[in-house]
mmCIF file of the N, C-alpha and C atoms, coordinates in Angstrom:
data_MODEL
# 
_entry.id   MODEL 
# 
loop_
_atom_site.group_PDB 
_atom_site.id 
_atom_site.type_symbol 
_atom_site.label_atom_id 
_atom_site.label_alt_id 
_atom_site.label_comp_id 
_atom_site.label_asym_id 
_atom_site.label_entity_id 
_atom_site.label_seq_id 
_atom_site.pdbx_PDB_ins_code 
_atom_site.Cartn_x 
_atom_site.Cartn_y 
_atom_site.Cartn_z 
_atom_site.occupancy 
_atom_site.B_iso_or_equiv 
_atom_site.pdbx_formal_charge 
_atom_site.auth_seq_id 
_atom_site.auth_comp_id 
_atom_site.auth_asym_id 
_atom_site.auth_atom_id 
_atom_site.pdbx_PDB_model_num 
ATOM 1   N N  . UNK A 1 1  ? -5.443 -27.390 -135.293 1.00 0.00 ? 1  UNK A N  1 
ATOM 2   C CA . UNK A 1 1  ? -4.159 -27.989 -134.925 1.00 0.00 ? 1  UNK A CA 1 
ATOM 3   C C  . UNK A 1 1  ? -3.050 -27.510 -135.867 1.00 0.00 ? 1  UNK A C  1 
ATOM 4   N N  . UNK A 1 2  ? -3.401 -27.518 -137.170 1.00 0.00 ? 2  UNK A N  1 
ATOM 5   C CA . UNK A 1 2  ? -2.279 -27.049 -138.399 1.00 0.00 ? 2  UNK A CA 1 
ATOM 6   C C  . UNK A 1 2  ? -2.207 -25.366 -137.938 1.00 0.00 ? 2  UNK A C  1 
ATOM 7   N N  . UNK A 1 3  ? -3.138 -24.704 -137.699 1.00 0.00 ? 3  UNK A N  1 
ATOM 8   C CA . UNK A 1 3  ? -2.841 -23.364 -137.163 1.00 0.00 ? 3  UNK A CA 1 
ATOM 9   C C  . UNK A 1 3  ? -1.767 -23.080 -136.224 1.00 0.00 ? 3  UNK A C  1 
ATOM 10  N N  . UNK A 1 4  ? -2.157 -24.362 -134.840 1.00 0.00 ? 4  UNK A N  1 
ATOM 11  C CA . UNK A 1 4  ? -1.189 -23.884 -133.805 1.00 0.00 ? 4  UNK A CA 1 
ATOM 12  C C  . UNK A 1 4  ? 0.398  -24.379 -134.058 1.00 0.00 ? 4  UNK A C  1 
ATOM 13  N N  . UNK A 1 5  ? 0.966  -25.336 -135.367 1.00 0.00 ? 5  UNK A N  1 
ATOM 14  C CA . UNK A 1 5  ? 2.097  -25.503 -135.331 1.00 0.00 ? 5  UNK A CA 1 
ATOM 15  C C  . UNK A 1 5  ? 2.199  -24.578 -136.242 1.00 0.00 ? 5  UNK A C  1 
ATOM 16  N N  . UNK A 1 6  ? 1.776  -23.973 -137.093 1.00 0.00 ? 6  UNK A N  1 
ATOM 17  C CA . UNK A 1 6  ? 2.322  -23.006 -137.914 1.00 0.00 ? 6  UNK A CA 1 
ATOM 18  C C  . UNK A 1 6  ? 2.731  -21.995 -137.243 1.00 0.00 ? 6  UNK A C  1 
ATOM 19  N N  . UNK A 1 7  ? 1.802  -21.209 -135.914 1.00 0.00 ? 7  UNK A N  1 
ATOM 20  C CA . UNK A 1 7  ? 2.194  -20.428 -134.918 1.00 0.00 ? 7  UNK A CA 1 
ATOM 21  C C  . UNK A 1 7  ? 3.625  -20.628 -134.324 1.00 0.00 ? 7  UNK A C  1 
ATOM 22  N N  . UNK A 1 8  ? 3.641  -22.218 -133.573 1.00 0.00 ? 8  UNK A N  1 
ATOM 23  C CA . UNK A 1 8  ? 5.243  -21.846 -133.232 1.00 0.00 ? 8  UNK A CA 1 
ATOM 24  C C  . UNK A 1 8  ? 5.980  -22.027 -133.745 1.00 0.00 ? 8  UNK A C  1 
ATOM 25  N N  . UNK A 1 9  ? 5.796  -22.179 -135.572 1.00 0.00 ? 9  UNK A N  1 
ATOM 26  C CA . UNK A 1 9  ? 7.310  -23.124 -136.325 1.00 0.00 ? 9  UNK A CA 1 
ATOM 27  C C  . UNK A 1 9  ? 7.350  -21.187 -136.488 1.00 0.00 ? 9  UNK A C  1 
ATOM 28  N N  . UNK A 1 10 ? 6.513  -20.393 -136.740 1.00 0.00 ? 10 UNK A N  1 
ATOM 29  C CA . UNK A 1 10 ? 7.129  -19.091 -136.804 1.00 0.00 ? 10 UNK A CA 1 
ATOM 30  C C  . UNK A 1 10 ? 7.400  -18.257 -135.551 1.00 0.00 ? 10 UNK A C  1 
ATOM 31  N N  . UNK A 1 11 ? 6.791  -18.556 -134.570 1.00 0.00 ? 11 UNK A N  1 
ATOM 32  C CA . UNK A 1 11 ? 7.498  -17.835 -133.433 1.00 0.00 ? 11 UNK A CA 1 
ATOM 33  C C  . UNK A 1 11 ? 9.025  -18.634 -133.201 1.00 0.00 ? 11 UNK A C  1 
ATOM 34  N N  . UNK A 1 12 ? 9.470  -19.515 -133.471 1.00 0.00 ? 12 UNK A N  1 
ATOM 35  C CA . UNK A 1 12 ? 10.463 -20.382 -133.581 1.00 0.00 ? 12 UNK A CA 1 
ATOM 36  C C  . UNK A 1 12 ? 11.487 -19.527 -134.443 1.00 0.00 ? 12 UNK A C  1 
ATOM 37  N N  . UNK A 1 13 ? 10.713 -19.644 -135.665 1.00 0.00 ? 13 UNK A N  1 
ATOM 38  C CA . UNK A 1 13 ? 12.166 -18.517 -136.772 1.00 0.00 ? 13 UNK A CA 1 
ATOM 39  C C  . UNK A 1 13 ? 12.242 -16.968 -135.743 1.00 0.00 ? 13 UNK A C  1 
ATOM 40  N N  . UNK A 1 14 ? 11.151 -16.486 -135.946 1.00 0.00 ? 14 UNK A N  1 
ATOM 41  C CA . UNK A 1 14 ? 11.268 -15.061 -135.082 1.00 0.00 ? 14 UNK A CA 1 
ATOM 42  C C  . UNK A 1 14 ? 12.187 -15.156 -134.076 1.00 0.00 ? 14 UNK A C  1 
ATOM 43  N N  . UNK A 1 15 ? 11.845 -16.159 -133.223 1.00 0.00 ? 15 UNK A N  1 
ATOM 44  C CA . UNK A 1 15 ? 12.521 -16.006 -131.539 1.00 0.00 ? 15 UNK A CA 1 
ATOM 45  C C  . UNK A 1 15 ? 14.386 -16.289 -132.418 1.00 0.00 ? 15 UNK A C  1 
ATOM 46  N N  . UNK A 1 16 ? 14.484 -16.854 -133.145 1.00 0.00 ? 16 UNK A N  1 
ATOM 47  C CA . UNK A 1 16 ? 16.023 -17.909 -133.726 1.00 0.00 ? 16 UNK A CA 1 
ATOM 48  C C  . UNK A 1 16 ? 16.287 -16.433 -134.322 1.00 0.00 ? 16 UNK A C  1 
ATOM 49  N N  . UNK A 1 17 ? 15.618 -15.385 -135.381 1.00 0.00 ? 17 UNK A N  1 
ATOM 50  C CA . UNK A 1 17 ? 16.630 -14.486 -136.193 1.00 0.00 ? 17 UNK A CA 1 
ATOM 51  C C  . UNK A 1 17 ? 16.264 -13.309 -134.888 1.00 0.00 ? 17 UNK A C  1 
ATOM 52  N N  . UNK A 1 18 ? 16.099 -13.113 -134.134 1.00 0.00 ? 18 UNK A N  1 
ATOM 53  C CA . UNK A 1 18 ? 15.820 -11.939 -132.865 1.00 0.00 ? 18 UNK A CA 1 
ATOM 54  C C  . UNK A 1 18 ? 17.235 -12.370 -132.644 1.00 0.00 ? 18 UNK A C  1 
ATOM 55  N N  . UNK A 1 19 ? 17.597 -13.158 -131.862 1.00 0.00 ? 19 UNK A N  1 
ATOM 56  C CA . UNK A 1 19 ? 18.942 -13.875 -131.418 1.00 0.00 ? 19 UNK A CA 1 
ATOM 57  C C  . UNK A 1 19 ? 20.298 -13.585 -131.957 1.00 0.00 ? 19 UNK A C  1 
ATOM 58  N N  . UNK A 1 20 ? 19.893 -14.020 -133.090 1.00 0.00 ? 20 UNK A N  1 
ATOM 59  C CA . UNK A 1 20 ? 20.999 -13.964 -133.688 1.00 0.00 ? 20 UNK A CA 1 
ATOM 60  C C  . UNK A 1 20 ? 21.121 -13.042 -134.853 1.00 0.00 ? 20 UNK A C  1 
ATOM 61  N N  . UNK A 1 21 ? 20.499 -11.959 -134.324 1.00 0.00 ? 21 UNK A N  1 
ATOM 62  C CA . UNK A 1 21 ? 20.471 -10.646 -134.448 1.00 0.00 ? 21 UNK A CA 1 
ATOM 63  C C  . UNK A 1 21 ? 21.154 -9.840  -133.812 1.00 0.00 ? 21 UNK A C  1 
ATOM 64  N N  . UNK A 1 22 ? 20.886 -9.741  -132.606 1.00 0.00 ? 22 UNK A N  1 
ATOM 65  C CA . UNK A 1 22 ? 21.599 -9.745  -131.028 1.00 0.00 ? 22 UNK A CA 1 
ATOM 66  C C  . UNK A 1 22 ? 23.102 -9.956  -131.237 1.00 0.00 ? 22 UNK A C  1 
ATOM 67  N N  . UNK A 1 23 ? 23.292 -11.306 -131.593 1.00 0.00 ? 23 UNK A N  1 
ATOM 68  C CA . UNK A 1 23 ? 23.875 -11.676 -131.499 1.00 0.00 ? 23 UNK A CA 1 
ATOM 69  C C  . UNK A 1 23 ? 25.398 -11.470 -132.555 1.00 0.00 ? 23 UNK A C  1 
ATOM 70  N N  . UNK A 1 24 ? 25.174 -10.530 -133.591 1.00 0.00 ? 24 UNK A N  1 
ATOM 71  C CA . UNK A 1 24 ? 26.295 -9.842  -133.937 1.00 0.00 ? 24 UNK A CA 1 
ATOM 72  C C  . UNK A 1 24 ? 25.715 -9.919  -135.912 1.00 0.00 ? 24 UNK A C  1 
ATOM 73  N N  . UNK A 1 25 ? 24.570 -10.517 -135.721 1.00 0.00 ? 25 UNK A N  1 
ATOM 74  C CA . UNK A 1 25 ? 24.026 -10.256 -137.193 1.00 0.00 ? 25 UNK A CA 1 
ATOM 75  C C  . UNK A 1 25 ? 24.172 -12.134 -137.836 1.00 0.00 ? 25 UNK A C  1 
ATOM 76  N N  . UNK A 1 26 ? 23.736 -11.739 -138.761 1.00 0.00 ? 26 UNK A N  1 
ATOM 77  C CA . UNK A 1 26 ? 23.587 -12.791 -139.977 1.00 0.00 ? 26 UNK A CA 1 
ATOM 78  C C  . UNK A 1 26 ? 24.603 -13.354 -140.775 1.00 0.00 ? 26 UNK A C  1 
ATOM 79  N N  . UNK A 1 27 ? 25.566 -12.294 -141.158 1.00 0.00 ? 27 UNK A N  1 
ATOM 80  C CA . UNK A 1 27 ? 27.028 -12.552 -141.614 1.00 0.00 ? 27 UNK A CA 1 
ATOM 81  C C  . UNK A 1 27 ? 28.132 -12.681 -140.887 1.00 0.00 ? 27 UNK A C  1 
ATOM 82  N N  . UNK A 1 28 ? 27.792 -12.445 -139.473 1.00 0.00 ? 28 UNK A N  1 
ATOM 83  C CA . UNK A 1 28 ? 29.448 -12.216 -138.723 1.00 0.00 ? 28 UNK A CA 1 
ATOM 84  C C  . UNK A 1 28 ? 30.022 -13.658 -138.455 1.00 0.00 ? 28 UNK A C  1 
ATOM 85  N N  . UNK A 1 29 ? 30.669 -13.664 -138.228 1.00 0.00 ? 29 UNK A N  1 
ATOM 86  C CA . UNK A 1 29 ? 31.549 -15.045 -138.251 1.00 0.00 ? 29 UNK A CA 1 
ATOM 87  C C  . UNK A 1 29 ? 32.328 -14.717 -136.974 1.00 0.00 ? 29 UNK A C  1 
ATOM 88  N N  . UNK A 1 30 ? 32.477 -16.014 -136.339 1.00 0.00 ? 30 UNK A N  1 
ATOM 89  C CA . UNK A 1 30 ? 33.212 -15.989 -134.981 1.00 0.00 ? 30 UNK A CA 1 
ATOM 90  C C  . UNK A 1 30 ? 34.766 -15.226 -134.825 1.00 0.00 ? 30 UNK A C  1 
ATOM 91  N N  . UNK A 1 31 ? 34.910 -14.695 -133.668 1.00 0.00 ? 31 UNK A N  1 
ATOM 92  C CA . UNK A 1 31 ? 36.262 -13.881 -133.901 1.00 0.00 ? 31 UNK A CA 1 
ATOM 93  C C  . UNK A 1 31 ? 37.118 -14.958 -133.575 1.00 0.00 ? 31 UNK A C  1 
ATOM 94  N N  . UNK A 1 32 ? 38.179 -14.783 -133.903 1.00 0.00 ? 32 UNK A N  1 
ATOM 95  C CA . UNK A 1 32 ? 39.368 -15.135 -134.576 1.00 0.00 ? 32 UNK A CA 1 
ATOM 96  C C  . UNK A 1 32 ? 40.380 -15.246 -133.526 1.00 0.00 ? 32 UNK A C  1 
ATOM 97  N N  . UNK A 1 33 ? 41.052 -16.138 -132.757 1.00 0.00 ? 33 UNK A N  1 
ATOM 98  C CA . UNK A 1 33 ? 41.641 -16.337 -131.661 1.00 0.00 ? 33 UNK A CA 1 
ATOM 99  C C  . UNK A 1 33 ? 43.493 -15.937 -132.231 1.00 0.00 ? 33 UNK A C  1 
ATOM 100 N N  . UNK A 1 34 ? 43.273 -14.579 -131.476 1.00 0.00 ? 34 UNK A N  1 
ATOM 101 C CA . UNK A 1 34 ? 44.776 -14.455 -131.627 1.00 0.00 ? 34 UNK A CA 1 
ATOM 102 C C  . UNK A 1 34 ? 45.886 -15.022 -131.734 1.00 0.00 ? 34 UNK A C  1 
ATOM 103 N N  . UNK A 1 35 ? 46.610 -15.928 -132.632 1.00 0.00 ? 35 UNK A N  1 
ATOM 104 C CA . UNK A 1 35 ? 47.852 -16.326 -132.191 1.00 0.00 ? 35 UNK A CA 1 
ATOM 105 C C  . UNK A 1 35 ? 48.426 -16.549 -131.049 1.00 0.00 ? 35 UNK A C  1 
ATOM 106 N N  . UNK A 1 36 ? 48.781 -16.946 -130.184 1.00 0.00 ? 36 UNK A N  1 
ATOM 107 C CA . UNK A 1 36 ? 50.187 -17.225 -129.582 1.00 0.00 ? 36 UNK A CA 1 
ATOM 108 C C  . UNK A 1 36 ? 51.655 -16.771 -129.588 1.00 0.00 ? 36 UNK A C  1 
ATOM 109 N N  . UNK A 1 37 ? 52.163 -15.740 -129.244 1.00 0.00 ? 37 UNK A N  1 
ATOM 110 C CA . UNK A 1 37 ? 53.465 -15.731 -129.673 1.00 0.00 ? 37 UNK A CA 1 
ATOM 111 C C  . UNK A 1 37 ? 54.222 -16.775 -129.490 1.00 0.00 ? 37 UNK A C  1 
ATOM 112 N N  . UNK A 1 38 ? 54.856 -17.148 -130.172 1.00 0.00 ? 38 UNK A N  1 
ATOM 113 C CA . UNK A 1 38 ? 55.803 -18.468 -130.535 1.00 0.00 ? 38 UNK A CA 1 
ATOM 114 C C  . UNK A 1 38 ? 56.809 -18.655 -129.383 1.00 0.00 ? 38 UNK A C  1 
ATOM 115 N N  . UNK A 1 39 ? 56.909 -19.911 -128.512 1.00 0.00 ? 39 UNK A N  1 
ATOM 116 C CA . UNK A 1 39 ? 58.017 -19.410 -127.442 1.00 0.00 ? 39 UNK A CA 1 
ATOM 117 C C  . UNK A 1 39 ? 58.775 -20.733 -127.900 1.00 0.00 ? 39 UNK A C  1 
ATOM 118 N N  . UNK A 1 40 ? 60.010 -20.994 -127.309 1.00 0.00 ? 40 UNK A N  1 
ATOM 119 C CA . UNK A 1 40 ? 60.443 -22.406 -127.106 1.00 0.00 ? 40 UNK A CA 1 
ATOM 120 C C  . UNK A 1 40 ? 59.815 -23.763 -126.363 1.00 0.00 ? 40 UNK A C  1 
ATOM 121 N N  . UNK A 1 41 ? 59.718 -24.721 -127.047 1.00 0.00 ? 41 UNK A N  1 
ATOM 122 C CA . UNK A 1 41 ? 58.867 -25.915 -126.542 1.00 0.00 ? 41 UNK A CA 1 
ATOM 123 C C  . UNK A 1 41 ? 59.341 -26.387 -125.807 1.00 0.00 ? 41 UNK A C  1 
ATOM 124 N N  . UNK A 1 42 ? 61.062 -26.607 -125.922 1.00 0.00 ? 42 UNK A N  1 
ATOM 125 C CA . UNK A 1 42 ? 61.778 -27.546 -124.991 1.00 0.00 ? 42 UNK A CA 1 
ATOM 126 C C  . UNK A 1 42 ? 62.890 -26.967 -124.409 1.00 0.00 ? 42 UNK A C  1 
ATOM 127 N N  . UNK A 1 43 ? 63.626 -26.886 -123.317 1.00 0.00 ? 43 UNK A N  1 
ATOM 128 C CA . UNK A 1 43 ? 64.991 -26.163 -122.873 1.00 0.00 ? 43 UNK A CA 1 
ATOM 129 C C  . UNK A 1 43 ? 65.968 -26.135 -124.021 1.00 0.00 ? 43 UNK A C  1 
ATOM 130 N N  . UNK A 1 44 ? 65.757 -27.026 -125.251 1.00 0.00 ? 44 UNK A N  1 
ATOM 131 C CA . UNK A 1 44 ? 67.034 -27.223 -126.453 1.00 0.00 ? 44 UNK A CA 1 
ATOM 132 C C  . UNK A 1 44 ? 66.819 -26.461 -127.277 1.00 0.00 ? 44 UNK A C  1 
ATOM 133 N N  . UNK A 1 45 ? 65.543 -25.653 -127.317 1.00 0.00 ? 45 UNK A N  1 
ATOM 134 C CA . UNK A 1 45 ? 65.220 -24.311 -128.393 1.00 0.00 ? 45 UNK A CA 1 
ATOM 135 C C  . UNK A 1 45 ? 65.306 -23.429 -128.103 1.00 0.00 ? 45 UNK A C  1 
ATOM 136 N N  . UNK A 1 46 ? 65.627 -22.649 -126.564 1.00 0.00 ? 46 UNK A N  1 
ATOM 137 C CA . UNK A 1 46 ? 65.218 -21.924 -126.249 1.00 0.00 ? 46 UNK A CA 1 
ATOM 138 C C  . UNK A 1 46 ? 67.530 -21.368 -125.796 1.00 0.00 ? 46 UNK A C  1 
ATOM 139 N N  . UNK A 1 47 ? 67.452 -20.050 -126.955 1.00 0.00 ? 47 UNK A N  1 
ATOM 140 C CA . UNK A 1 47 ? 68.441 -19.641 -127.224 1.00 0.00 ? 47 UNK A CA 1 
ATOM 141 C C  . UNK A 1 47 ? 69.159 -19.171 -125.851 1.00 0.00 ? 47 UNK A C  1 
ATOM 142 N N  . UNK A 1 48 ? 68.227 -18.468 -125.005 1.00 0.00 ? 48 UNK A N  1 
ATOM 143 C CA . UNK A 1 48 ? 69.262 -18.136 -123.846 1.00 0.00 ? 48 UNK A CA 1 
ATOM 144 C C  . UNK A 1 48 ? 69.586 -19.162 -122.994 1.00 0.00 ? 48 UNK A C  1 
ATOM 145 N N  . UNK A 1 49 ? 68.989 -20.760 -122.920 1.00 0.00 ? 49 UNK A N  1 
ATOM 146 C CA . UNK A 1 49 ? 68.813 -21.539 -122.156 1.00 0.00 ? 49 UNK A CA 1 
ATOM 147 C C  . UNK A 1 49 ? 70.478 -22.069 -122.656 1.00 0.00 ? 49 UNK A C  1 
ATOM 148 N N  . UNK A 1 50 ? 70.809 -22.289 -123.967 1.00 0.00 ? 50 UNK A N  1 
ATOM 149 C CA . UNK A 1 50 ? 71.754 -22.750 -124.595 1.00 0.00 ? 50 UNK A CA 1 
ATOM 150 C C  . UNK A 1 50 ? 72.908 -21.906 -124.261 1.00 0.00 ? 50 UNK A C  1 
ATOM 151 N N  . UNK A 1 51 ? 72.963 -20.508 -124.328 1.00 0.00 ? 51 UNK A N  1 
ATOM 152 C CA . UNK A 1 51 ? 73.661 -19.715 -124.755 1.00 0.00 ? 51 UNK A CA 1 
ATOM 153 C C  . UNK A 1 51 ? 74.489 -20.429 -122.961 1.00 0.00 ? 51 UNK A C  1 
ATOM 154 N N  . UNK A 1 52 ? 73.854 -19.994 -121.585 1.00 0.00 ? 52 UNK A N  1 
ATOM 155 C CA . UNK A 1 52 ? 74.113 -20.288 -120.214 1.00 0.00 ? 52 UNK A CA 1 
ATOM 156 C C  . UNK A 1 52 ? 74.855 -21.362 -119.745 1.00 0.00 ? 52 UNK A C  1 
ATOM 157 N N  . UNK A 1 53 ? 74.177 -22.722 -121.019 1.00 0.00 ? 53 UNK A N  1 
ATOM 158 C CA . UNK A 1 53 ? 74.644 -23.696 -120.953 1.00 0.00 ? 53 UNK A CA 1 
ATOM 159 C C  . UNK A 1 53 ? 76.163 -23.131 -121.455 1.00 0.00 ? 53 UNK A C  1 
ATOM 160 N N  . UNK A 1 54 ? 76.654 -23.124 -122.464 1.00 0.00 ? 54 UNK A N  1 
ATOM 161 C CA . UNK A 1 54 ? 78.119 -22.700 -122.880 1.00 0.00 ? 54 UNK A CA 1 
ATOM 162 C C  . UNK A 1 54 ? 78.429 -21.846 -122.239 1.00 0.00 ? 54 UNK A C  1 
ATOM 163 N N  . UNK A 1 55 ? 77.941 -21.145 -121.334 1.00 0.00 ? 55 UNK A N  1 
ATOM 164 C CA . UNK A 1 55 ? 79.357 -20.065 -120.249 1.00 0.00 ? 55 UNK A CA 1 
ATOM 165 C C  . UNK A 1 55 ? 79.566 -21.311 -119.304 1.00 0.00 ? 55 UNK A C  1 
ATOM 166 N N  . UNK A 1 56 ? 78.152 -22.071 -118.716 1.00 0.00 ? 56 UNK A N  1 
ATOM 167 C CA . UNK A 1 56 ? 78.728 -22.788 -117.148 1.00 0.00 ? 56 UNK A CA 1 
ATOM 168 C C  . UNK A 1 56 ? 79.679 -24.216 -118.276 1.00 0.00 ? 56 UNK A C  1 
ATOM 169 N N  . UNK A 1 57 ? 79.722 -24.717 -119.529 1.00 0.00 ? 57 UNK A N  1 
ATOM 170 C CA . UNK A 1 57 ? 80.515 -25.491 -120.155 1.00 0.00 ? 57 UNK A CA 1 
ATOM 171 C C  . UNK A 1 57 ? 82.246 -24.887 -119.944 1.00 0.00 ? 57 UNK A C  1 
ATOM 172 N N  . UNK A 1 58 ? 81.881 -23.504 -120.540 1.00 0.00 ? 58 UNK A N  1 
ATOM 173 C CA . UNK A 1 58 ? 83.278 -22.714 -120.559 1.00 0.00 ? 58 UNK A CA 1 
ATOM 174 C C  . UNK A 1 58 ? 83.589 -22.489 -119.667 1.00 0.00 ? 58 UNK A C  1 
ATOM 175 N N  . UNK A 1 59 ? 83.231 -21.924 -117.725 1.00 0.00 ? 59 UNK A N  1 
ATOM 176 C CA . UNK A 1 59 ? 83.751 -22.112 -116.834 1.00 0.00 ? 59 UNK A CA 1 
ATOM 177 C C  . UNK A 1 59 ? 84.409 -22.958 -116.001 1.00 0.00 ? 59 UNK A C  1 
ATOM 178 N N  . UNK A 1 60 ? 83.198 -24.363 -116.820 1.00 0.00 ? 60 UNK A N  1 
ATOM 179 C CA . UNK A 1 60 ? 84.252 -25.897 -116.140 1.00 0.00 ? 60 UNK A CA 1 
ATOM 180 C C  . UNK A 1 60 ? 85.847 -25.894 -116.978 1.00 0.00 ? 60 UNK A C  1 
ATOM 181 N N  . UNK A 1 61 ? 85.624 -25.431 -118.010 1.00 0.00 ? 61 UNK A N  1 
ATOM 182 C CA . UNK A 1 61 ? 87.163 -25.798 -119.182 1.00 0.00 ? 61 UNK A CA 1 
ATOM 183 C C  . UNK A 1 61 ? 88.159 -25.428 -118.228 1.00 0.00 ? 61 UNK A C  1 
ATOM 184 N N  . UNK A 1 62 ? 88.001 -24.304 -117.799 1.00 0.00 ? 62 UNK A N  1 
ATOM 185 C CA . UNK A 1 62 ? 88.944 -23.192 -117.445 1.00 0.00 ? 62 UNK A CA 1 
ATOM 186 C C  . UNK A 1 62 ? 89.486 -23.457 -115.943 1.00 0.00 ? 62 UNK A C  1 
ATOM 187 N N  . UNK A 1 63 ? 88.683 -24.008 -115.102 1.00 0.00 ? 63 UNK A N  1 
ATOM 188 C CA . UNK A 1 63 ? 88.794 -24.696 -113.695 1.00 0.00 ? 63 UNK A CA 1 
ATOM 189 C C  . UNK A 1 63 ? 89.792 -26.007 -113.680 1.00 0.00 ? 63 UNK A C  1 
# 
């Protein structure tokens, strides 16, 4: 009985470092999720949204 768990606690490591072998090695570390380029969150950050706002502001002045 002590034979046959010794069998699968090591087919266990074997089958686990085969894997993750495969699997990009022993040291690699998960890749790294690119950034986001940064956009505006709300219509009040977002510079051309503002800029549009002050021409249709400046077209009412002028009317």
């Amino acid at each position: 009985m002590l034979k046959l768990i010794l069998l699968l606690l090591l087919l266990g490591v074997a089958i686990y470092l085969t894997i993750r072998q495969l699997q990009g090695g022993a040291g690699a570390s998960l890749p790294k999720q690119p950034k986001p380029p940064t956009r505006p969150v709300a219509p009040d950050d977002d510079v051309d949204f503002l800029r549009e706002l002050d021409r249709r502001r400046d077209d009412d002045d002028l009317s």
